[in-house]
Every structure is written in C-alpha cells, then in structure tokens.
PDB file of N, CA, C and O in Angstrom:
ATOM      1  N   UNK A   1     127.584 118.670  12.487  1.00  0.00           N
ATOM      2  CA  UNK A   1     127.057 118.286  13.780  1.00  0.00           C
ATOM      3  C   UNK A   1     125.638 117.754  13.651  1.00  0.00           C
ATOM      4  O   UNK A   1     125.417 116.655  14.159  1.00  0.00           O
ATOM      5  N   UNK A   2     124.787 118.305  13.122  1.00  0.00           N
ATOM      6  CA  UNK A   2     123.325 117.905  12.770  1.00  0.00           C
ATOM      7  C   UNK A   2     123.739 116.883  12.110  1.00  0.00           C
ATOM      8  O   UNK A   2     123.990 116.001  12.932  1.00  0.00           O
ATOM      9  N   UNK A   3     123.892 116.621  11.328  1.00  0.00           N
ATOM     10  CA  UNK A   3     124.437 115.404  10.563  1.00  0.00           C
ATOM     11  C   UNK A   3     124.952 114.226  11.095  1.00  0.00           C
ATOM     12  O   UNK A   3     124.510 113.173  10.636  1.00  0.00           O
ATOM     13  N   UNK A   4     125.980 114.181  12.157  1.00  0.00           N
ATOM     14  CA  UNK A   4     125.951 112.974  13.120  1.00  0.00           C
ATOM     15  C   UNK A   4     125.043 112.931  13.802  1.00  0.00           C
ATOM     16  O   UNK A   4     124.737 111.802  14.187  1.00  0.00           O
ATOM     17  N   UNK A   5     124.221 114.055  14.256  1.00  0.00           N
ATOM     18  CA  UNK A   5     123.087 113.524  15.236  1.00  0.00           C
ATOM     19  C   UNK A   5     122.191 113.095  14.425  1.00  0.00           C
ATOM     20  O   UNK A   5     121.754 112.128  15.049  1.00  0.00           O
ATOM     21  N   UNK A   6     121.674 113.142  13.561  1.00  0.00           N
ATOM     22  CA  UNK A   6     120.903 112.483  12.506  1.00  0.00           C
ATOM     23  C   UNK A   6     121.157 110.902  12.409  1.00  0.00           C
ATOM     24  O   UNK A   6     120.460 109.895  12.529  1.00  0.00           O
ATOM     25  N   UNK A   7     122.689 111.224  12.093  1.00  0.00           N
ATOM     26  CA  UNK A   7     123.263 109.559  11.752  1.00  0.00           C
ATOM     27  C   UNK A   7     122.910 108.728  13.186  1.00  0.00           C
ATOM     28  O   UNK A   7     122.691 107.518  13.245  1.00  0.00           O
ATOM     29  N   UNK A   8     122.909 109.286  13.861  1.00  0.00           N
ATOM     30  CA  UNK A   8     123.174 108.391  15.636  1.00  0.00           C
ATOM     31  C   UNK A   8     121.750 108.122  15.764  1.00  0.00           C
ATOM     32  O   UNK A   8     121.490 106.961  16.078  1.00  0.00           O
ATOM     33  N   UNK A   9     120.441 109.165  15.545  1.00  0.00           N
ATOM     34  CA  UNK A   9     119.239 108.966  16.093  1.00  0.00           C
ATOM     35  C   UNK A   9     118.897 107.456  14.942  1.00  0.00           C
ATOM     36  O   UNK A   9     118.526 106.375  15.400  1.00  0.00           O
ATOM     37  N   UNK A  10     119.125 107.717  13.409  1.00  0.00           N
ATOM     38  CA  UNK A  10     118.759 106.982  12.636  1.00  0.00           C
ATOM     39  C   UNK A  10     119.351 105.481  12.950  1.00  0.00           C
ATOM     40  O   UNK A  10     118.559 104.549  12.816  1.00  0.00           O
ATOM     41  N   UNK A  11     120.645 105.205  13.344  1.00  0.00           N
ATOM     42  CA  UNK A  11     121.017 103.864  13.991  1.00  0.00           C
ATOM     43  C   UNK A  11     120.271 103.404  15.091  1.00  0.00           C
ATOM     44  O   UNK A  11     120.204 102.227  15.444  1.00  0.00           O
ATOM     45  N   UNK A  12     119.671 104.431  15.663  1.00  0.00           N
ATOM     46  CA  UNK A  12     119.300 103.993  17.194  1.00  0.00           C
ATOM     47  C   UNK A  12     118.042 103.399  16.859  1.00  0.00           C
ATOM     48  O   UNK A  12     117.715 102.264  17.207  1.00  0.00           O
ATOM     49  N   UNK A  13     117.113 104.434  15.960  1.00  0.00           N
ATOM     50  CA  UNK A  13     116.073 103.779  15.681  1.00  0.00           C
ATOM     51  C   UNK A  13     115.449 103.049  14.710  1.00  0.00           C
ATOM     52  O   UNK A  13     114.245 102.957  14.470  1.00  0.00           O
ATOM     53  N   UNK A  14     116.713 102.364  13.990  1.00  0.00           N
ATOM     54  CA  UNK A  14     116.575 101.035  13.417  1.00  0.00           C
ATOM     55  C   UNK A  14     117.394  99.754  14.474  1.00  0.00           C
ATOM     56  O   UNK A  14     117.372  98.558  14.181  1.00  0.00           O
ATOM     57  N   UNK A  15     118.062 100.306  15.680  1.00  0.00           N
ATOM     58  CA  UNK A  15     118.162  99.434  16.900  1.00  0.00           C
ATOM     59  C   UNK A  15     117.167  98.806  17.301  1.00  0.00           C
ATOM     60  O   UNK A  15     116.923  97.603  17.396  1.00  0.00           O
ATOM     61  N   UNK A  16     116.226 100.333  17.688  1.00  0.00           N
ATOM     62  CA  UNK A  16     115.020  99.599  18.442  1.00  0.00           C
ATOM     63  C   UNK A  16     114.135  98.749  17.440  1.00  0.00           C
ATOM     64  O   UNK A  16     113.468  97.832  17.918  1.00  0.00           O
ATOM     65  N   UNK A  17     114.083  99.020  15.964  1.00  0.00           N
ATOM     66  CA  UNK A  17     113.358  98.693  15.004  1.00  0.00           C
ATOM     67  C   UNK A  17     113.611  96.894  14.642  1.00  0.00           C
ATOM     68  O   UNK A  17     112.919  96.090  14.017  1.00  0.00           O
ATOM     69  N   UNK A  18     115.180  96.739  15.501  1.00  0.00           N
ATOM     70  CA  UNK A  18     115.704  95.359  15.223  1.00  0.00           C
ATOM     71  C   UNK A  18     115.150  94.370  16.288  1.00  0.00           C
ATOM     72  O   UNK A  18     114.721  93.234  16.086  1.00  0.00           O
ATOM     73  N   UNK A  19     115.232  94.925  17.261  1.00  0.00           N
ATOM     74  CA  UNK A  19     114.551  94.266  18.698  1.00  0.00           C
ATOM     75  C   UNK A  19     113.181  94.408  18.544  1.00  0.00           C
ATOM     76  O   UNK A  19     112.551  93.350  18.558  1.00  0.00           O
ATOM     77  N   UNK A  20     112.449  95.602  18.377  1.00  0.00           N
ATOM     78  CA  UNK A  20     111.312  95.035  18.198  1.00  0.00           C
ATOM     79  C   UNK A  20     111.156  93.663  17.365  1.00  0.00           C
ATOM     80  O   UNK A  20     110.756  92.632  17.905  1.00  0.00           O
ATOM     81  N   UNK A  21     111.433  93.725  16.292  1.00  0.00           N
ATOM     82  CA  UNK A  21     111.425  92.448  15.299  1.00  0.00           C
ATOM     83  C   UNK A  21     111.442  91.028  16.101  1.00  0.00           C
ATOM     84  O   UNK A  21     110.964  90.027  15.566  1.00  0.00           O
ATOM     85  N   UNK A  22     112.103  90.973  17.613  1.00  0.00           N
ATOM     86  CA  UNK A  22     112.419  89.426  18.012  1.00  0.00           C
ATOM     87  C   UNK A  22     111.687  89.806  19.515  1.00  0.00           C
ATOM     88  O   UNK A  22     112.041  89.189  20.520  1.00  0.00           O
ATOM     89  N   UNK A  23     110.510  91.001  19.594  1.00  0.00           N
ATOM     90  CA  UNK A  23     110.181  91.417  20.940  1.00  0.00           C
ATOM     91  C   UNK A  23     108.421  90.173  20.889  1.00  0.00           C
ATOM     92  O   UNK A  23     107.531  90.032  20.050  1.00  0.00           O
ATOM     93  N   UNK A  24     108.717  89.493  22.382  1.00  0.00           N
ATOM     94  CA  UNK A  24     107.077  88.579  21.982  1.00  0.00           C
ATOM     95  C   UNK A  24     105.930  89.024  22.208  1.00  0.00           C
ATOM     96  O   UNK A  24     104.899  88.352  22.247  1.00  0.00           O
ATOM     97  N   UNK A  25     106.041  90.286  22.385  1.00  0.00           N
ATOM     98  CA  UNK A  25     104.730  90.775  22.463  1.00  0.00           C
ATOM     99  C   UNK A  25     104.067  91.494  20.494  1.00  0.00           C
ATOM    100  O   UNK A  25     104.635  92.307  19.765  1.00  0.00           O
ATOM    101  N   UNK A  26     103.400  91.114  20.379  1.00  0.00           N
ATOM    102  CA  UNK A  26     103.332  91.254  18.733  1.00  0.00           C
ATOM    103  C   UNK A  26     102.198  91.726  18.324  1.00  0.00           C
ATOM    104  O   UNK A  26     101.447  91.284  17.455  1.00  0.00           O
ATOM    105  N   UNK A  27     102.015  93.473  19.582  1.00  0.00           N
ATOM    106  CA  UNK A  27     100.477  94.191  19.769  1.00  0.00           C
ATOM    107  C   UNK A  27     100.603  94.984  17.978  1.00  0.00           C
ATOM    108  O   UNK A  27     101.614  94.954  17.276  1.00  0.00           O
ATOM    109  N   UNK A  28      99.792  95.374  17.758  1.00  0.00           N
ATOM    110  CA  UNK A  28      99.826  96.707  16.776  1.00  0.00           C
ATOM    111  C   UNK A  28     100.536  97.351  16.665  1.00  0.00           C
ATOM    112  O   UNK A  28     101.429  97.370  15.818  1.00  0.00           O
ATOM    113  N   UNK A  29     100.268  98.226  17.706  1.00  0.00           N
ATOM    114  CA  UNK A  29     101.064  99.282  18.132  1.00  0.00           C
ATOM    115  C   UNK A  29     102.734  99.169  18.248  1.00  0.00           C
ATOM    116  O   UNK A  29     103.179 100.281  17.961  1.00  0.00           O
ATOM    117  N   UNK A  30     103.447  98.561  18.454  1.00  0.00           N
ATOM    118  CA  UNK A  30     104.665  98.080  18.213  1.00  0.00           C
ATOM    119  C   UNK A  30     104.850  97.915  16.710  1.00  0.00           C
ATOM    120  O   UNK A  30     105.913  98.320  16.239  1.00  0.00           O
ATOM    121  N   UNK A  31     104.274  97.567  16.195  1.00  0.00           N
ATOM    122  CA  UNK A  31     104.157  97.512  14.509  1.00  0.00           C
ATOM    123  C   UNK A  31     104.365  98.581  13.610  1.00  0.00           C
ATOM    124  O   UNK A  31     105.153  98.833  12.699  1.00  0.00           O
ATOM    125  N   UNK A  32     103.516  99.066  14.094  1.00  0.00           N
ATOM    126  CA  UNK A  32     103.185 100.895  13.364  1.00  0.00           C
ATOM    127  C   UNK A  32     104.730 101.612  14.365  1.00  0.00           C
ATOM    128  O   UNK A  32     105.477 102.349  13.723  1.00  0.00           O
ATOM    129  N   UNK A  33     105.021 101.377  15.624  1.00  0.00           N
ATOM    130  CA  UNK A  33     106.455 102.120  15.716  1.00  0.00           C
ATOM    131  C   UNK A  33     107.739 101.557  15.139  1.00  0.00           C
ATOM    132  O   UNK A  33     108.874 102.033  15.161  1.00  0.00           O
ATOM    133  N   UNK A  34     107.291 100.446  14.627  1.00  0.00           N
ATOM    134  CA  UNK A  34     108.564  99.410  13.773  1.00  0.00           C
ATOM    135  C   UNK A  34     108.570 100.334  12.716  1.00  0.00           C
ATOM    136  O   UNK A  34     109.550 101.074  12.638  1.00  0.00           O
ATOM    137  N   UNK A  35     107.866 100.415  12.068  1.00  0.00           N
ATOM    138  CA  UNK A  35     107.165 100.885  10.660  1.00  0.00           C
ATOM    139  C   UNK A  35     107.551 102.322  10.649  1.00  0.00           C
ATOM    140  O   UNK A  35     108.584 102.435   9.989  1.00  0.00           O
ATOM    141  N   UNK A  36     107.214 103.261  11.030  1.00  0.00           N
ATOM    142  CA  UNK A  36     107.669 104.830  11.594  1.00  0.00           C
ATOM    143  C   UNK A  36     109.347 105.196  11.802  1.00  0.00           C
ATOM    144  O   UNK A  36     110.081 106.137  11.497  1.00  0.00           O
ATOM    145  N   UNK A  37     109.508 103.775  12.560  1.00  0.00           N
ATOM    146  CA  UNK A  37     111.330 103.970  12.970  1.00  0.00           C
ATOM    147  C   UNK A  37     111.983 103.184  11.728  1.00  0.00           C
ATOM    148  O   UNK A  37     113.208 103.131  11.624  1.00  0.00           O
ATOM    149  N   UNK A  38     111.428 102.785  11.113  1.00  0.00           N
ATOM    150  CA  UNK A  38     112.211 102.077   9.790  1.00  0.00           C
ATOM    151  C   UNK A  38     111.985 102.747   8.481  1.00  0.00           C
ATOM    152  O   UNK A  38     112.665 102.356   7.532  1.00  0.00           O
ATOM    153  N   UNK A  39     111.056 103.779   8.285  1.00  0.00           N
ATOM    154  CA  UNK A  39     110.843 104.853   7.346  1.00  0.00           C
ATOM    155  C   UNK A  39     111.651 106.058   7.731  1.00  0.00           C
ATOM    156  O   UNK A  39     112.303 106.722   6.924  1.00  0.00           O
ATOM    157  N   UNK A  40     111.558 106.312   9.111  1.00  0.00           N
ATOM    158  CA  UNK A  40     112.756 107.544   9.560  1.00  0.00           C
ATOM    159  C   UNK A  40     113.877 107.103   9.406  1.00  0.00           C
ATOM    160  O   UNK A  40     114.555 107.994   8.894  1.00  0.00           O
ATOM    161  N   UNK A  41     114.535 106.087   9.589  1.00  0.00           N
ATOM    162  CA  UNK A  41     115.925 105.482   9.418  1.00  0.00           C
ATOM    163  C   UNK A  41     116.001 105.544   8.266  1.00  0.00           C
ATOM    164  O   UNK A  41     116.892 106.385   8.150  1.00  0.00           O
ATOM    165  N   UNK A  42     115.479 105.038   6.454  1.00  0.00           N
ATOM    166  CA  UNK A  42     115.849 104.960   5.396  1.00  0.00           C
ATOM    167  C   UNK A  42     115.958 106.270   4.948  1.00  0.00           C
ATOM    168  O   UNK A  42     116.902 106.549   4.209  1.00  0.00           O
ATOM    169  N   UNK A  43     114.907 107.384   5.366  1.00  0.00           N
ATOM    170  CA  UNK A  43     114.645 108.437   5.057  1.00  0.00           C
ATOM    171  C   UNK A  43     116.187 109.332   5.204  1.00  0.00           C
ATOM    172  O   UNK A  43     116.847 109.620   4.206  1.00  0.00           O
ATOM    173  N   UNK A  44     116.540 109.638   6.372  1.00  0.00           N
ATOM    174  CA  UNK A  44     117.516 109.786   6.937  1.00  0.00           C
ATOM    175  C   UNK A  44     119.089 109.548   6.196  1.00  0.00           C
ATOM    176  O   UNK A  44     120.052 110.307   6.084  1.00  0.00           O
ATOM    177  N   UNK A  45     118.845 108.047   5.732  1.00  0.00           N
ATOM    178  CA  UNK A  45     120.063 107.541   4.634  1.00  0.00           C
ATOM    179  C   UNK A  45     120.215 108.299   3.821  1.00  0.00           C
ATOM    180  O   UNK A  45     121.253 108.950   3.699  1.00  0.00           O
ATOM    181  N   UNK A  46     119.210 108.392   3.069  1.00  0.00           N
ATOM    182  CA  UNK A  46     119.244 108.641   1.487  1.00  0.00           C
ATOM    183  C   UNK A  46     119.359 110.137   1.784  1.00  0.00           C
ATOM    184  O   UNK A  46     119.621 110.525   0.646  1.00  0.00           O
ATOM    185  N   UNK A  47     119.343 111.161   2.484  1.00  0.00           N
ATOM    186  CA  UNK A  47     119.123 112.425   2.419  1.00  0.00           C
ATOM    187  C   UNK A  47     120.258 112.939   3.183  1.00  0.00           C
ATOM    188  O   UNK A  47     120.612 114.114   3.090  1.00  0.00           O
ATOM    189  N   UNK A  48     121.021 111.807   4.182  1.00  0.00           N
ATOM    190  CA  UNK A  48     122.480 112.387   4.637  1.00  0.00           C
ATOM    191  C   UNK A  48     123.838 112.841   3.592  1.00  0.00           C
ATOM    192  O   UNK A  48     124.782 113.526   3.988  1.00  0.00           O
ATOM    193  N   UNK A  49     123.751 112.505   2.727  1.00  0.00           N
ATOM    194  CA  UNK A  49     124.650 113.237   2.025  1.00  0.00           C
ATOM    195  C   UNK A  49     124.418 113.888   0.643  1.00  0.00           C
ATOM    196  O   UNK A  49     125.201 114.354  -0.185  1.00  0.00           O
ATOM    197  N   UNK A  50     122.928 113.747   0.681  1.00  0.00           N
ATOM    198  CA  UNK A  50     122.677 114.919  -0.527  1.00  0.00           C
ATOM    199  C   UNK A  50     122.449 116.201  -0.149  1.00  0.00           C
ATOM    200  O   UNK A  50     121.633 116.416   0.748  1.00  0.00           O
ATOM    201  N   UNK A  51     123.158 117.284  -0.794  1.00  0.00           N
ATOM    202  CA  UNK A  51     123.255 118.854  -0.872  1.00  0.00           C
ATOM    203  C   UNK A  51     122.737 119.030  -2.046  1.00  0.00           C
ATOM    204  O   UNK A  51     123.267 118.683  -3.101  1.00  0.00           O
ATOM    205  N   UNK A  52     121.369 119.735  -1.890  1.00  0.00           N
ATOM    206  CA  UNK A  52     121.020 120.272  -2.971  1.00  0.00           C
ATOM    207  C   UNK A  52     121.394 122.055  -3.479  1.00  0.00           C
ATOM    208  O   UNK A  52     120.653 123.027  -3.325  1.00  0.00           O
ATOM    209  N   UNK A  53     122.396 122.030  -3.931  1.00  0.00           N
ATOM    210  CA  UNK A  53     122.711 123.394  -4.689  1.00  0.00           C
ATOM    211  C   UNK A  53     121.659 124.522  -4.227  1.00  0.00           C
ATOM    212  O   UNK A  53     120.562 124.191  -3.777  1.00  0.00           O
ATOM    213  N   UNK A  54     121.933 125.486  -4.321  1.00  0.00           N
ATOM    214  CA  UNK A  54     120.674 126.833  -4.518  1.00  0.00           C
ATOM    215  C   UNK A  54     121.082 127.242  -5.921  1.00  0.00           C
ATOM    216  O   UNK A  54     122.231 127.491  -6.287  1.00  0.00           O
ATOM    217  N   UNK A  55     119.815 127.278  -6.761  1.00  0.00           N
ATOM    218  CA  UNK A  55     119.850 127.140  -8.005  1.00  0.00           C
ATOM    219  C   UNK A  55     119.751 128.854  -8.116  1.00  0.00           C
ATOM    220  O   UNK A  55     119.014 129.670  -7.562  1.00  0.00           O
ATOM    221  N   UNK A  56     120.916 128.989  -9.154  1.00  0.00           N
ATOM    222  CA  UNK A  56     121.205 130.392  -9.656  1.00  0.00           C
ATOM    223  C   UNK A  56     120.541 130.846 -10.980  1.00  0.00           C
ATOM    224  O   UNK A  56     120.690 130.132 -11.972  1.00  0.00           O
ATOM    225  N   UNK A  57     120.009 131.685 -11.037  1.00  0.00           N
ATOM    226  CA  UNK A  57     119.765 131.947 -12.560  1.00  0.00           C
ATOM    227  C   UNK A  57     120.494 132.911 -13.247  1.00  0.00           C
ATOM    228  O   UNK A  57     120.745 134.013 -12.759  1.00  0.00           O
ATOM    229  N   UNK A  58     120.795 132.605 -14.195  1.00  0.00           N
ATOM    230  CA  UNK A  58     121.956 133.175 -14.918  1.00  0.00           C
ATOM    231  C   UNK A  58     121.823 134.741 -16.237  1.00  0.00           C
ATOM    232  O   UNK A  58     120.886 134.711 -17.036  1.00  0.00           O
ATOM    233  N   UNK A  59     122.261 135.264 -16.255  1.00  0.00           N
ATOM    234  CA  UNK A  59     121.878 136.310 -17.078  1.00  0.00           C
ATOM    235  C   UNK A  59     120.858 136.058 -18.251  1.00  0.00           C
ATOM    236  O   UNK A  59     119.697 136.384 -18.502  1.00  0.00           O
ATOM    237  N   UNK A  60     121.633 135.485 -18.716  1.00  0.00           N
ATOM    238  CA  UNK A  60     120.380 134.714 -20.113  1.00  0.00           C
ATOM    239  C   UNK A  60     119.166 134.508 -19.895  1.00  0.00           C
ATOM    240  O   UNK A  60     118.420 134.785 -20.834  1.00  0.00           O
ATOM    241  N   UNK A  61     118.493 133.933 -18.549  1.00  0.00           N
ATOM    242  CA  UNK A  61     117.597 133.315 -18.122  1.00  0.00           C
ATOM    243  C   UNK A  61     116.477 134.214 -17.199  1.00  0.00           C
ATOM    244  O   UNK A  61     115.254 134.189 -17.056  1.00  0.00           O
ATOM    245  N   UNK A  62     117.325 134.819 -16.793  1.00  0.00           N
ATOM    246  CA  UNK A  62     116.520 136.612 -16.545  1.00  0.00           C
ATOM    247  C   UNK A  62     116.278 137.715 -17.646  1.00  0.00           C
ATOM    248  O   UNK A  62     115.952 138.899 -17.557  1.00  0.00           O
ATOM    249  N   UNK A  63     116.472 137.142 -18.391  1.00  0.00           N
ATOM    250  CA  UNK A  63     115.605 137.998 -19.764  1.00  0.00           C
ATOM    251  C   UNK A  63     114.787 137.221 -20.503  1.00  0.00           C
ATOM    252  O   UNK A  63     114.162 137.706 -21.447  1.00  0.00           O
TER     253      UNK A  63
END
C-alpha cells in the first residue's frame, strides 16, 4: 500500500514537473519546485523496489 502511494505521488509529481516545463511564467521559484519534484520522483524510482535484507550475523562472526 505505501508503495503505490509512493508510486502515484511520484507520477504526480513529475506531472506537475512536466507542465511546469511548458508553464510561461519562468519565476525561480517554479524552478527550484521543478527541481525538488524531479529529485523526489527519481528518488522514489530507484528505491521502490529495493528491499534491503536485515543483515544477520552468523555464529562464526560473533566470536
């Protein structure tokens, strides 16, 4: 469930990240939220389907 909502916010805000791109107002500030919503969107990618293990230590390795 977290995981589609992740996926849905991250589409949405490379949506807005696309329209901004063709929006004519071309303040700063629109820039830096282009920039923010297009680092949360990649971020988001790359980390939706990695599971990182909980690392066990093994008998050997506790002595």
């Amino acid at each position: 469930m977290k995981r589609m909502l992740l996926l849905i916010l991250s589409f949405a805000f490379l949506g807005l990240w696309i329209v901004g791109l063709f929006s004519p107002d071309r303040s700063s500030s629109i820039h830096i939220a282009l920039i923010v919503a297009l680092l949360f969107f990649l971020r988001s990618i790359m980390t939706l389907g990695v599971d990182i293990p909980a690392v066990k230590k093994t008998s050997k390795e506790n002595n």
